[in-house]
ZALO-397219 format. One record per atom (N, C-alpha, C): residue number from 1; residue in one letter; atom name; x, y, z. Coordinates in steps of 0.001 Angstrom, whole numbers, plus 524288, in hexadecimal, padded with zeros to 5 digits. Each point is the difference from the previous one (the first is absolute). Example, Ala and Ser with C-alpha at 12.3 -4.5 7.8 and 13.67 -1.06 7.14 Angstrom:
// residues 2
titi = 1	guse = A	drenlum = N	xx = 83386	yy = 7E9C6	zz = 81E78 $
titi = 1	guse = A	drenlum = CA	xx = 7FC86	yy = 804A6	zz = 80000 $
titi = 1	guse = A	drenlum = C	xx = 80384	yy = 804B0	zz = 80000 $
titi = 2	guse = S	drenlum = N	xx = 7FEA2	yy = 8041A	zz = 7FD30 $
titi = 2	guse = S	drenlum = CA	xx = 80334	yy = 804A6	zz = 8003C $
titi = 2	guse = S	drenlum = C	xx = 7FCFE	yy = 80442	zz = 802DA $
// end
This chain:
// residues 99
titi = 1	guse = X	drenlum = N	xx = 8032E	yy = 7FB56	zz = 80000 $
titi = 1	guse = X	drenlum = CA	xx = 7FCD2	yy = 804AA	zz = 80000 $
titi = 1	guse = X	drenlum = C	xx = 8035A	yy = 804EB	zz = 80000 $
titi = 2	guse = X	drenlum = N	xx = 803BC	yy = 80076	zz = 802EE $
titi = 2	guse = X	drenlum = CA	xx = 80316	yy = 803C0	zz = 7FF23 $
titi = 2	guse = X	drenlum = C	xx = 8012A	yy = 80263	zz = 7FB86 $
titi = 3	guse = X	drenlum = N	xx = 80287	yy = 7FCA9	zz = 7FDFF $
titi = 3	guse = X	drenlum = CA	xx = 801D3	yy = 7FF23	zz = 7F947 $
titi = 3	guse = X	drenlum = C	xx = 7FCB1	yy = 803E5	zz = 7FC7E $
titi = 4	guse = X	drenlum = N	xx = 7FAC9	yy = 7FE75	zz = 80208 $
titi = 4	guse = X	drenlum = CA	xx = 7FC40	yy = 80357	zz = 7FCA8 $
titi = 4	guse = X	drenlum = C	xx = 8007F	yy = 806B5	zz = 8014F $
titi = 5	guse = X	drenlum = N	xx = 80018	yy = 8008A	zz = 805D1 $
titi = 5	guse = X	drenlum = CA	xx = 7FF57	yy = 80478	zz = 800DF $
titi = 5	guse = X	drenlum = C	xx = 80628	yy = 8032A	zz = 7FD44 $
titi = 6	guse = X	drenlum = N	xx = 803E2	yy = 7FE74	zz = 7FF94 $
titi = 6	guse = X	drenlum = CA	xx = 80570	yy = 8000D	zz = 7FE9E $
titi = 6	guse = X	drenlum = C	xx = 80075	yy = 800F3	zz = 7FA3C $
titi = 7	guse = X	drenlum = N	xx = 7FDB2	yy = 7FD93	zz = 7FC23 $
titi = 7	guse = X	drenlum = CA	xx = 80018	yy = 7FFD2	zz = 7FC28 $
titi = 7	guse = X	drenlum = C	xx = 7FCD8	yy = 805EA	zz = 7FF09 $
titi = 8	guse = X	drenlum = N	xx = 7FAE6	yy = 8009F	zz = 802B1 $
titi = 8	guse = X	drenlum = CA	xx = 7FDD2	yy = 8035E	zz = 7FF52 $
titi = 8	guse = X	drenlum = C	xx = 80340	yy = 8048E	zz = 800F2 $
titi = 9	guse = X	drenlum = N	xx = 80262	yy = 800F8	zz = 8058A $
titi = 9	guse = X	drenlum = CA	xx = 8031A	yy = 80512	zz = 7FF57 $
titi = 9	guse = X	drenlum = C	xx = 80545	yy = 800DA	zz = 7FC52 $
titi = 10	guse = X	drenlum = N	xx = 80225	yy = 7FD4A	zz = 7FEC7 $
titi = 10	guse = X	drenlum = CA	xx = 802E8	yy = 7FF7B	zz = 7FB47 $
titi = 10	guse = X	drenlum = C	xx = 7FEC9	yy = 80158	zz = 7FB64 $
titi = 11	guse = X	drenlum = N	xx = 7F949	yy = 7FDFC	zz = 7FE05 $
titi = 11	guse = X	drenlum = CA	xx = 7FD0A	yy = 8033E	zz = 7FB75 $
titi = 11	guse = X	drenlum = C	xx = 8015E	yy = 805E5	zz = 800E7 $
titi = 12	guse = X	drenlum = N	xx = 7FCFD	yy = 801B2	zz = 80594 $
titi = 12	guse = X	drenlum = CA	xx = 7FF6B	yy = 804A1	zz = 801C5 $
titi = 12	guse = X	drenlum = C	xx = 80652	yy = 80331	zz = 7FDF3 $
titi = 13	guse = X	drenlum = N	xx = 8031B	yy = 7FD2F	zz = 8038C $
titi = 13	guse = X	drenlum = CA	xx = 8054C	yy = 804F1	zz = 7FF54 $
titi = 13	guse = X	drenlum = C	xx = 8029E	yy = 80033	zz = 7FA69 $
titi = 14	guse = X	drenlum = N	xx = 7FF0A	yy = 7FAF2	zz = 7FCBA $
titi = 14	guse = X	drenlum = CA	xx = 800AD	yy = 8008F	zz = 7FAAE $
titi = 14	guse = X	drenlum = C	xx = 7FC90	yy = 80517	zz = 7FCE8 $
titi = 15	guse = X	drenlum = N	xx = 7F9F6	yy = 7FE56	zz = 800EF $
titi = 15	guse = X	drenlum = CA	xx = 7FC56	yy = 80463	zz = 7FEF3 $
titi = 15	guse = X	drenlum = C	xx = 803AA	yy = 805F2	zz = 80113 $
titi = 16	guse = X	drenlum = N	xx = 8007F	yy = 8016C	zz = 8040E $
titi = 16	guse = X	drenlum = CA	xx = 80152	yy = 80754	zz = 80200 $
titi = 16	guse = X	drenlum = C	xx = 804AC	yy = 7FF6A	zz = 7FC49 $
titi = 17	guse = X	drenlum = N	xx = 80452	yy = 7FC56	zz = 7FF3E $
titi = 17	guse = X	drenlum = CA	xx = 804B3	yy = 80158	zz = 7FCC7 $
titi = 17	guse = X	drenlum = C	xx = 7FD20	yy = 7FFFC	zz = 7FA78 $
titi = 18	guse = X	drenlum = N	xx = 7FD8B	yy = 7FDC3	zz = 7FDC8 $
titi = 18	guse = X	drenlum = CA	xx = 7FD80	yy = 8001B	zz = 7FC92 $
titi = 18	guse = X	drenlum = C	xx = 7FECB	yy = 805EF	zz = 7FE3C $
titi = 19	guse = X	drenlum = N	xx = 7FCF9	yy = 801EE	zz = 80338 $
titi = 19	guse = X	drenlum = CA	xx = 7FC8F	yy = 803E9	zz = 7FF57 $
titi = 19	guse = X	drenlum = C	xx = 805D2	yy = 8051C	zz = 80130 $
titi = 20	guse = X	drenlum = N	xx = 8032A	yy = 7FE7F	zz = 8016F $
titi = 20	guse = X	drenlum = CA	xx = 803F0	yy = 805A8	zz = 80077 $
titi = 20	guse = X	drenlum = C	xx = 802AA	yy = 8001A	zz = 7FB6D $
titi = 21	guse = X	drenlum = N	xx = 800A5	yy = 7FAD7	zz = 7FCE7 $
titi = 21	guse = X	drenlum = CA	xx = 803BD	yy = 7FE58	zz = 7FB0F $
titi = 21	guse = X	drenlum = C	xx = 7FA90	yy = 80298	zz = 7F9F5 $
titi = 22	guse = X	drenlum = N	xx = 7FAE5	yy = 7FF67	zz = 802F1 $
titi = 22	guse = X	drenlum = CA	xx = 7FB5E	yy = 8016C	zz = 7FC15 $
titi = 22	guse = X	drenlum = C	xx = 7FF1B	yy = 807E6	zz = 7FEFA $
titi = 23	guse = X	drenlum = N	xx = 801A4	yy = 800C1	zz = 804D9 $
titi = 23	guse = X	drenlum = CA	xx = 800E4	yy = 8060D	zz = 8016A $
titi = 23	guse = X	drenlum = C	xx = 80498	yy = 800C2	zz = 7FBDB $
titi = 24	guse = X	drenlum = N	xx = 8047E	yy = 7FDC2	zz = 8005D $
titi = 24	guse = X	drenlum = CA	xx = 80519	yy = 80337	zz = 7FE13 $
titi = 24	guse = X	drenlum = C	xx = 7FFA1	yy = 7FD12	zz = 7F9BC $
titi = 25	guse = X	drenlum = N	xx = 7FE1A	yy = 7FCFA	zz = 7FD6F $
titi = 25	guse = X	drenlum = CA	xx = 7FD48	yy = 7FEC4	zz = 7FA3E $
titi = 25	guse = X	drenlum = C	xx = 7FD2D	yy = 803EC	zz = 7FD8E $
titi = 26	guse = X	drenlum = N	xx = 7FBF7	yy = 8036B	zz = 802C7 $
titi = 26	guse = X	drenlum = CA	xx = 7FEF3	yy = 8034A	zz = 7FDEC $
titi = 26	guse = X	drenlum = C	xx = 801AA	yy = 80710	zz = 800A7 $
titi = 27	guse = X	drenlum = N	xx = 8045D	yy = 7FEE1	zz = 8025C $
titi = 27	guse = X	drenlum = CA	xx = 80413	yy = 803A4	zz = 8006E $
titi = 27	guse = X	drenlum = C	xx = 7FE0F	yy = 804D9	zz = 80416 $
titi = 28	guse = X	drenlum = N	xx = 7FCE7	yy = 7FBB4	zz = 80433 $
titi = 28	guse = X	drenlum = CA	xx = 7FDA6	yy = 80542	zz = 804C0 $
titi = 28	guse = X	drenlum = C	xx = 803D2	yy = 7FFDE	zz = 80542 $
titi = 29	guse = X	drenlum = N	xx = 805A7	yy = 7FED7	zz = 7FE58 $
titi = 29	guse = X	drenlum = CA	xx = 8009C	yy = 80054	zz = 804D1 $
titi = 29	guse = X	drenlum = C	xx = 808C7	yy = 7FE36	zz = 7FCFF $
titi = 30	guse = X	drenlum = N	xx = 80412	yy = 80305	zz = 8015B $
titi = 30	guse = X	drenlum = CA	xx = 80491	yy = 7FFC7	zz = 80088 $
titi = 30	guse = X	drenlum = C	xx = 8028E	yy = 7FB25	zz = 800AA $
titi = 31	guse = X	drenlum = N	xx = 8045E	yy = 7FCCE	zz = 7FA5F $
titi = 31	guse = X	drenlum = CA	xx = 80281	yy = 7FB54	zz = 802DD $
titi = 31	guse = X	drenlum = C	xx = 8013A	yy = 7FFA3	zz = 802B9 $
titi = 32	guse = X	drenlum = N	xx = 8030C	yy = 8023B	zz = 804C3 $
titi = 32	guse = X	drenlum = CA	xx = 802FE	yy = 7FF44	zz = 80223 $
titi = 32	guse = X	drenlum = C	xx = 7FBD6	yy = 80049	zz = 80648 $
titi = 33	guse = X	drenlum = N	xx = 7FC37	yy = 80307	zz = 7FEB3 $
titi = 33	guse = X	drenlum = CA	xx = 7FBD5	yy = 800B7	zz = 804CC $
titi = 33	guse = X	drenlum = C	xx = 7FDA9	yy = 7FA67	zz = 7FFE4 $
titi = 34	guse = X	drenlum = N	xx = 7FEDC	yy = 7FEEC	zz = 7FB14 $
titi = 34	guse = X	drenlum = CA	xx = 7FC80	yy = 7FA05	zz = 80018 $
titi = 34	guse = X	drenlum = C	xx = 80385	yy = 7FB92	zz = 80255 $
titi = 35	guse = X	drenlum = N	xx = 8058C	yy = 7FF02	zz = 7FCE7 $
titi = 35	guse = X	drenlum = CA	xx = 802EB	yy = 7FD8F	zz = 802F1 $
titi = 35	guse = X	drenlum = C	xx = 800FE	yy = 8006B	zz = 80663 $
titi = 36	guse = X	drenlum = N	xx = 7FFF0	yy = 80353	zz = 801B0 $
titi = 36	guse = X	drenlum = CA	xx = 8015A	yy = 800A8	zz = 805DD $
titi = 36	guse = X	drenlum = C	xx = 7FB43	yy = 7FDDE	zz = 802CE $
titi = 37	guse = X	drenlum = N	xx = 7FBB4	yy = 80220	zz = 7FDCB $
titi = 37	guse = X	drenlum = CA	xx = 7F9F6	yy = 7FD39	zz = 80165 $
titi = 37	guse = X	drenlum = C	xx = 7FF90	yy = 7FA0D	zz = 7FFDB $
titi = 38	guse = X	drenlum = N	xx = 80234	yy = 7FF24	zz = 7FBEA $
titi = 38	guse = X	drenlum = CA	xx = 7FE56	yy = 7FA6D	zz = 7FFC4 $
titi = 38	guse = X	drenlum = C	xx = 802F8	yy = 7FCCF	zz = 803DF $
titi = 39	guse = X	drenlum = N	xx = 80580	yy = 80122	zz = 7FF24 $
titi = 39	guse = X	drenlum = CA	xx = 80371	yy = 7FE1B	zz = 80350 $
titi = 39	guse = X	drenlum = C	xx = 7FE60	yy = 7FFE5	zz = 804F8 $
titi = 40	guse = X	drenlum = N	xx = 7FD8F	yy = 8054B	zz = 8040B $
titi = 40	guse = X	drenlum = CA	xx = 7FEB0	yy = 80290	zz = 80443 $
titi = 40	guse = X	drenlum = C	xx = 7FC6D	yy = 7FAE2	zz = 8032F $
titi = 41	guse = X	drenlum = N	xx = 7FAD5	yy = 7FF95	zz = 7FB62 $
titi = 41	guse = X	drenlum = CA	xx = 7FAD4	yy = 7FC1A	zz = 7FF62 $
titi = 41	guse = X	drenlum = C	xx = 801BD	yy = 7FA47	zz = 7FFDC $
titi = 42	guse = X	drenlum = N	xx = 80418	yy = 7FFAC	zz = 7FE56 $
titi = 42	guse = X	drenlum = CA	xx = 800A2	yy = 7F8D4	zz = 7FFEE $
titi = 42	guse = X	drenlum = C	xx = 8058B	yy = 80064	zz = 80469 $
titi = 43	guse = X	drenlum = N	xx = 80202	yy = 802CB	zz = 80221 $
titi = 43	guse = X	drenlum = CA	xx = 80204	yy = 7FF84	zz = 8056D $
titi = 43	guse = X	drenlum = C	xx = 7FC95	yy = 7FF5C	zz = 804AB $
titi = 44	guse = X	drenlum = N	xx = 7FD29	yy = 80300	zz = 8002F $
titi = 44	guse = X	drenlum = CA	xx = 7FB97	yy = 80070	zz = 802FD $
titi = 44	guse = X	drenlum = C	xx = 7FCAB	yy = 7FA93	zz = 7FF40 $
titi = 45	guse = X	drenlum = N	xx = 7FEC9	yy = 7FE58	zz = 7FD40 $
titi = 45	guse = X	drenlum = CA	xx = 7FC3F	yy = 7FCB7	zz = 800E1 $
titi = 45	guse = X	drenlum = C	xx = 801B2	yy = 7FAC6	zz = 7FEE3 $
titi = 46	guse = X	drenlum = N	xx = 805D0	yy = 7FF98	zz = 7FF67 $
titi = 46	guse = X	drenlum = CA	xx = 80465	yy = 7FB97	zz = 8004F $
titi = 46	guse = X	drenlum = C	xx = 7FE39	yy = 8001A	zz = 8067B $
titi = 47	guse = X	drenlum = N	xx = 801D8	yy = 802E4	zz = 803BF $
titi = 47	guse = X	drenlum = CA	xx = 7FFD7	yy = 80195	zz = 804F0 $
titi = 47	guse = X	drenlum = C	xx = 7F9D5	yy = 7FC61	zz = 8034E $
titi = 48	guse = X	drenlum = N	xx = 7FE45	yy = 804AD	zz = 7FC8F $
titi = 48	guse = X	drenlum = CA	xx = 7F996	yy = 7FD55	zz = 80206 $
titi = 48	guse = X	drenlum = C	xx = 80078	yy = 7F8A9	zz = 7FF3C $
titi = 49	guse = X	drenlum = N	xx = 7FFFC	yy = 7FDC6	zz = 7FBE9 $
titi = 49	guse = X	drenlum = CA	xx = 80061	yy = 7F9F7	zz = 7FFEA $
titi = 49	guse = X	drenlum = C	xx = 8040C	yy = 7FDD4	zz = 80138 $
titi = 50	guse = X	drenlum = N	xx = 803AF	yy = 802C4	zz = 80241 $
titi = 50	guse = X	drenlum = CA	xx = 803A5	yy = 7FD0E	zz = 80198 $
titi = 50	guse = X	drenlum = C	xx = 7FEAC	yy = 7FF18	zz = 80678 $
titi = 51	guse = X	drenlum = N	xx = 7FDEF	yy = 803BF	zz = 801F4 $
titi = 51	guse = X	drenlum = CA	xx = 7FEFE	yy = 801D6	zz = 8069C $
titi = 51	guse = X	drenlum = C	xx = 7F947	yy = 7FC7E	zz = 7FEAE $
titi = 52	guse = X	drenlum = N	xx = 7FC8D	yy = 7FE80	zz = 7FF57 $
titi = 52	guse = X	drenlum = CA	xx = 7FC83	yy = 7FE88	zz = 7FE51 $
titi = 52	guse = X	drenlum = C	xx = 80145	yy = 7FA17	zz = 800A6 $
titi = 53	guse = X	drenlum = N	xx = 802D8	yy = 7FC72	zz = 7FCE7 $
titi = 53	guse = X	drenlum = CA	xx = 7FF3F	yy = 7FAC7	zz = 7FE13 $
titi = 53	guse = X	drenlum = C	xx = 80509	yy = 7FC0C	zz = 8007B $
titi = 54	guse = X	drenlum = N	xx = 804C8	yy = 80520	zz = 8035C $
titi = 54	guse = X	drenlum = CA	xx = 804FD	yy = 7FDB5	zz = 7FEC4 $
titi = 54	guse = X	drenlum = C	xx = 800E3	yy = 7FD75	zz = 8049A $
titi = 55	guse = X	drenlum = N	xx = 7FE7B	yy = 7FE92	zz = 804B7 $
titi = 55	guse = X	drenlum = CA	xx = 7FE19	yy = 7FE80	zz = 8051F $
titi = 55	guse = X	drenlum = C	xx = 7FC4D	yy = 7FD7B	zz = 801F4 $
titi = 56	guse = X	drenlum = N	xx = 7FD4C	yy = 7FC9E	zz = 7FA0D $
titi = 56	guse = X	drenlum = CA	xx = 7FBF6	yy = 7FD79	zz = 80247 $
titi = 56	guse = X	drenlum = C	xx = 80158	yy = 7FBFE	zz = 80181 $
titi = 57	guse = X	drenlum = N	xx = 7FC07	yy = 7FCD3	zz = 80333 $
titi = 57	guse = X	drenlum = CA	xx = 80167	yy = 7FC0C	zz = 802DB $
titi = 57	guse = X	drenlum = C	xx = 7F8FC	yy = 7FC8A	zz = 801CF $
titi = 58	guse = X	drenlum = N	xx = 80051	yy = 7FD87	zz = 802F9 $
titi = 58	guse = X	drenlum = CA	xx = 7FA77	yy = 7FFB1	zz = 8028C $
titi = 58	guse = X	drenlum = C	xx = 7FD22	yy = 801CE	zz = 8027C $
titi = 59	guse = X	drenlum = N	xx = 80491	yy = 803D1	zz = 80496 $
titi = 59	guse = X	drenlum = CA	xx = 7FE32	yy = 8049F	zz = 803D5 $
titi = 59	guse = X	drenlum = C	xx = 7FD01	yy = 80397	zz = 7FBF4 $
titi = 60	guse = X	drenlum = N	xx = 801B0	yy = 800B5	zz = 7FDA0 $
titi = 60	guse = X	drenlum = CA	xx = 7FF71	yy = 80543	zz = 7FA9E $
titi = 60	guse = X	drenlum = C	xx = 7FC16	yy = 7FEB2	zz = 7FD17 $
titi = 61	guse = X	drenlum = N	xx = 7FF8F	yy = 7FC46	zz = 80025 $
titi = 61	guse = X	drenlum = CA	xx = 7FA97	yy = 7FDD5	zz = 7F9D8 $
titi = 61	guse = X	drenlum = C	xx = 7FBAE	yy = 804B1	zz = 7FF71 $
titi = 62	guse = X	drenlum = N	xx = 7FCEE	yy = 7FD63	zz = 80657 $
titi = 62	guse = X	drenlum = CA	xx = 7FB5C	yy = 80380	zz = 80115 $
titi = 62	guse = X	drenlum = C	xx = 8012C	yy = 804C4	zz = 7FFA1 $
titi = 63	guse = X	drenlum = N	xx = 80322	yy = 8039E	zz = 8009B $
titi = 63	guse = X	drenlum = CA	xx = 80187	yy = 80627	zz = 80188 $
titi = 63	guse = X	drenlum = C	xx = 80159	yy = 800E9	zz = 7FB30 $
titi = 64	guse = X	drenlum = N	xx = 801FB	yy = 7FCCC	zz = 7FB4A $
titi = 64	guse = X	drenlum = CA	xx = 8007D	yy = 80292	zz = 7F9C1 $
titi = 64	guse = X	drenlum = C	xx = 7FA25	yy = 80011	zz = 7FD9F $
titi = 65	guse = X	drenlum = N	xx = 7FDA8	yy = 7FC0E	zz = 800E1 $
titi = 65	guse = X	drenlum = CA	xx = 7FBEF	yy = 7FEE6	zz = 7FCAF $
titi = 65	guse = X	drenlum = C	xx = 7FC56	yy = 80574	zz = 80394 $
titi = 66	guse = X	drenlum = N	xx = 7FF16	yy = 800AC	zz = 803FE $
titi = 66	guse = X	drenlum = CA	xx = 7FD52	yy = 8043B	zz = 803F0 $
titi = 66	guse = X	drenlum = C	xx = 800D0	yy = 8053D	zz = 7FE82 $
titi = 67	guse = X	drenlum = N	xx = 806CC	yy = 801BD	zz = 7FCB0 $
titi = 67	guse = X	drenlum = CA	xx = 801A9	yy = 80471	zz = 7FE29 $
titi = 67	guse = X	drenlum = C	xx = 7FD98	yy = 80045	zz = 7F94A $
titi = 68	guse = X	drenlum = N	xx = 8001D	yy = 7FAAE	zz = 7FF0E $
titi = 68	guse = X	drenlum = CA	xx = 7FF72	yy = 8014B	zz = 7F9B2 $
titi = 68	guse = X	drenlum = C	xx = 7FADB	yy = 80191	zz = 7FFD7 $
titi = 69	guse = X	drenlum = N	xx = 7FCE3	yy = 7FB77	zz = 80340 $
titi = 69	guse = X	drenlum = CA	xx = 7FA61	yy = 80276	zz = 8005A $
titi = 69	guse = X	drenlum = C	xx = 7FD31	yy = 80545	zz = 80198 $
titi = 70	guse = X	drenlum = N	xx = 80409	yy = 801BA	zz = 80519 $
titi = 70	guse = X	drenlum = CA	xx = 7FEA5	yy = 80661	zz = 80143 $
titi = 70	guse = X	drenlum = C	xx = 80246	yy = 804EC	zz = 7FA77 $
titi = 71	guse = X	drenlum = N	xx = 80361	yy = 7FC43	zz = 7FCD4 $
titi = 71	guse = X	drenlum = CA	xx = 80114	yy = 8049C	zz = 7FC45 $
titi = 71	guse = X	drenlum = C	xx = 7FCFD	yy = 7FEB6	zz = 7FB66 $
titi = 72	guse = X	drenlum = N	xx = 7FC71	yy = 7FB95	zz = 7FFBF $
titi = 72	guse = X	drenlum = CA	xx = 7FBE8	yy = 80006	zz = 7FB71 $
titi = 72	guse = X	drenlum = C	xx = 80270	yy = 7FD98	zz = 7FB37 $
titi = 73	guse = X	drenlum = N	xx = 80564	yy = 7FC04	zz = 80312 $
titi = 73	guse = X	drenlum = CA	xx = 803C9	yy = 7FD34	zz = 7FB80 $
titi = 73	guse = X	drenlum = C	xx = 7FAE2	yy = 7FA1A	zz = 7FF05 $
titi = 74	guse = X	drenlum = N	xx = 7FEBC	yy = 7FFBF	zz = 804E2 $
titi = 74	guse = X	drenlum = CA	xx = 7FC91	yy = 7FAC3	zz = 7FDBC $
titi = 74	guse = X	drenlum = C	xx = 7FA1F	yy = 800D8	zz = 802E5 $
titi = 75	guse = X	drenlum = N	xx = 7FB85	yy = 7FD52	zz = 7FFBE $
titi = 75	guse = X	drenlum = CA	xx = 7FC0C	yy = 8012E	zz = 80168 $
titi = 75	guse = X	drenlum = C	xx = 7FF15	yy = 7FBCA	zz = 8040F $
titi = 76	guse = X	drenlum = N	xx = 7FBE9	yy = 7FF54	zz = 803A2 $
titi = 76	guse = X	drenlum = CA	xx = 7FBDE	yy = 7FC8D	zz = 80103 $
titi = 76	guse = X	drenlum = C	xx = 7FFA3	yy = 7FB4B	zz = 7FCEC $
titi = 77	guse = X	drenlum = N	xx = 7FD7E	yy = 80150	zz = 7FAB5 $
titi = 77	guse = X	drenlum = CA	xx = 800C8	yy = 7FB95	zz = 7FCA5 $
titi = 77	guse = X	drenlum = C	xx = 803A6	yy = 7FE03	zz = 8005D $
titi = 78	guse = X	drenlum = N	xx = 80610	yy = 8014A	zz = 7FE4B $
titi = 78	guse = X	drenlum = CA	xx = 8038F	yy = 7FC99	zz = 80117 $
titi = 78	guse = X	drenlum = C	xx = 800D9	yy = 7FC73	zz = 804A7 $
titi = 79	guse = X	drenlum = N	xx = 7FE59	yy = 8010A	zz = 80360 $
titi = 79	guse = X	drenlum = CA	xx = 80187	yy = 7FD27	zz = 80484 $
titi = 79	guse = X	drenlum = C	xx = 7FC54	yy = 7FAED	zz = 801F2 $
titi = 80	guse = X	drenlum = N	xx = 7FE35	yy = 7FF50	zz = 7F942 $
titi = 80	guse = X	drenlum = CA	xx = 7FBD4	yy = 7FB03	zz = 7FF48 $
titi = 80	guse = X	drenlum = C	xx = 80294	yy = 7F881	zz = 804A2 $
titi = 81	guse = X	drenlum = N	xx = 80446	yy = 80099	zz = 7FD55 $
titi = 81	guse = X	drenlum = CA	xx = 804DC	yy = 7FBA0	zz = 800F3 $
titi = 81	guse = X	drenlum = C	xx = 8014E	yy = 7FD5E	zz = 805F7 $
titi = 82	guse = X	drenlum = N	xx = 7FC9F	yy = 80668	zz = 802BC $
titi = 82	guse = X	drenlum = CA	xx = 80151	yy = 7FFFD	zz = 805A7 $
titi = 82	guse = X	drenlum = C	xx = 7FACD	yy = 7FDB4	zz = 802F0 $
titi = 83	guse = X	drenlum = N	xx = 800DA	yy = 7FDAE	zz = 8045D $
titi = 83	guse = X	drenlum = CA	xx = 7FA69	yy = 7FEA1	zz = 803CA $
titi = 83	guse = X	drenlum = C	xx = 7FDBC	yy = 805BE	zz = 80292 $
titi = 84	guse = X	drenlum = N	xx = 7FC52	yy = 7FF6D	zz = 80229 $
titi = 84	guse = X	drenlum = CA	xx = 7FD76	yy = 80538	zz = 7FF82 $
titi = 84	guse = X	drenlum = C	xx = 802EE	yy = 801DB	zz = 80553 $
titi = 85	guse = X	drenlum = N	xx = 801A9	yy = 7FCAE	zz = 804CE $
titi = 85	guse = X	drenlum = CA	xx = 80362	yy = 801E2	zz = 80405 $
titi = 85	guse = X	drenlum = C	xx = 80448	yy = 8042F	zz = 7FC11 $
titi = 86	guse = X	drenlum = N	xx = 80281	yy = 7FC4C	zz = 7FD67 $
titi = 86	guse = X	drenlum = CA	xx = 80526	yy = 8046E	zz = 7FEA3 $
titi = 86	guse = X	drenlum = C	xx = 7FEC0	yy = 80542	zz = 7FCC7 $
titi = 87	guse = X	drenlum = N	xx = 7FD33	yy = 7FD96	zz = 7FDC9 $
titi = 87	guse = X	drenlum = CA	xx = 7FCAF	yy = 80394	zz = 7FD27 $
titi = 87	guse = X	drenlum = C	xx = 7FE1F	yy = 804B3	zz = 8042F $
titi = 88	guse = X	drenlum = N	xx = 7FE6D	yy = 800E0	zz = 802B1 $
titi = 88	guse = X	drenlum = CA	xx = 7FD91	yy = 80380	zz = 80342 $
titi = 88	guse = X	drenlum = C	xx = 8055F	yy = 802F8	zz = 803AE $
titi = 89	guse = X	drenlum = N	xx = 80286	yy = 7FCE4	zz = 7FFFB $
titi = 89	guse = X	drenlum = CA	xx = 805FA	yy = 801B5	zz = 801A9 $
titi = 89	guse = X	drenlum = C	xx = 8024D	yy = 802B6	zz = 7FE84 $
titi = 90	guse = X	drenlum = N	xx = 80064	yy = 7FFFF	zz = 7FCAB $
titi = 90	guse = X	drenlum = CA	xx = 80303	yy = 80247	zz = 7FA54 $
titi = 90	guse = X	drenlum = C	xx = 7FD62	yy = 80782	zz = 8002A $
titi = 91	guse = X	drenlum = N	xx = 7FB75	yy = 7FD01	zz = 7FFBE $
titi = 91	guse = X	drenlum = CA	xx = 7FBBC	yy = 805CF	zz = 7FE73 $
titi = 91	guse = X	drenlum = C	xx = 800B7	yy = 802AD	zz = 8053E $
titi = 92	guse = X	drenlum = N	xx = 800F0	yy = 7FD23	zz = 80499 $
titi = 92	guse = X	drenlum = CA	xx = 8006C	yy = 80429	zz = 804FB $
titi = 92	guse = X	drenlum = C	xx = 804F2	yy = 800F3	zz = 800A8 $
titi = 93	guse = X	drenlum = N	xx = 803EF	yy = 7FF25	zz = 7FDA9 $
titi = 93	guse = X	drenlum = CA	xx = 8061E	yy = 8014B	zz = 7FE8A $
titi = 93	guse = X	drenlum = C	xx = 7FFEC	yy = 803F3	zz = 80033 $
titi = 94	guse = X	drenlum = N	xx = 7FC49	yy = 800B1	zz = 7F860 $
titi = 94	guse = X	drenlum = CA	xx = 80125	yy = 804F2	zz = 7FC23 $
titi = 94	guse = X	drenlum = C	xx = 7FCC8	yy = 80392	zz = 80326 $
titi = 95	guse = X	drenlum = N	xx = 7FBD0	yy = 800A7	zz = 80215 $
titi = 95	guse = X	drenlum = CA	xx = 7FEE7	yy = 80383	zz = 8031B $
titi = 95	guse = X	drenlum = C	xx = 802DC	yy = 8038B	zz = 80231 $
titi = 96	guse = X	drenlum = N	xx = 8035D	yy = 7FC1E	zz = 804E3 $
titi = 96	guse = X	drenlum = CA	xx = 80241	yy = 80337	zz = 8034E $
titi = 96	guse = X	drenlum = C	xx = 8058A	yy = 800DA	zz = 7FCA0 $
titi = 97	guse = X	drenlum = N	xx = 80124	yy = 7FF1E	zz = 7FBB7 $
titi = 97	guse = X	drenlum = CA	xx = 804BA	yy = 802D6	zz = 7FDCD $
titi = 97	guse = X	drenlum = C	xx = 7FCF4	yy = 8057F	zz = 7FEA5 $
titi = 98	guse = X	drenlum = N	xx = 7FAFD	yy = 800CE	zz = 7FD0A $
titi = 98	guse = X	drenlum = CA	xx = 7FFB5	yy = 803F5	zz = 7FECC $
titi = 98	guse = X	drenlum = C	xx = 7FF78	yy = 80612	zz = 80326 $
titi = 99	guse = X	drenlum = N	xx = 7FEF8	yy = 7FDE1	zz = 8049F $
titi = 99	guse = X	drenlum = CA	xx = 80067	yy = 80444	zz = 804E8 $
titi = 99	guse = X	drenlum = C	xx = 80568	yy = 803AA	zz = 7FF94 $
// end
């Protein structure tokens, strides 16, 4: 399940580099500004999945899947796989992350 939510933010940070490389194609924005951007954006969010997924373990399972879910990386639906105990776990995780 992870995997899924993972893959998904990976779409995501591909997407924003995408869209800064789609900016400087139609010439709204300086090479050397776009380069620094892009570079800036895939440091940063190297960071983010590395601090995210690079430490998982079993302690961790519940508390990634609880973050991906409080950031809207995976839904409810996804968490089909799970019994409804963990399932409900999970969802009172992401809660209290979002505080």
């Amino acid at each position: 399940m992870i995997e899924t939510g993972l893959v998904r933010e990976l779409e995501n940070g591909i997407d924003k580099i995408d869209r800064i490389i789609q900016q400087w194609k139609v010439k709204k924005s300086e090479t050397k500004e776009t380069y620094y951007e892009i570079y800036q954006t895939l440091t940063k969010f190297d960071k983010h999945i590395g601090w995210r997924y690079n430490d998982m373990k079993g302690s961790t399972y519940l508390n990634i899947l609880a973050i991906q879910l409080a950031d809207k990386v995976i839904s409810i639906d996804d968490l089909h796989e799970y019994d409804q105990d963990t399932q409900d776990k999970i969802v009172i995780i992401s809660m209290i992350n979002e505080e």
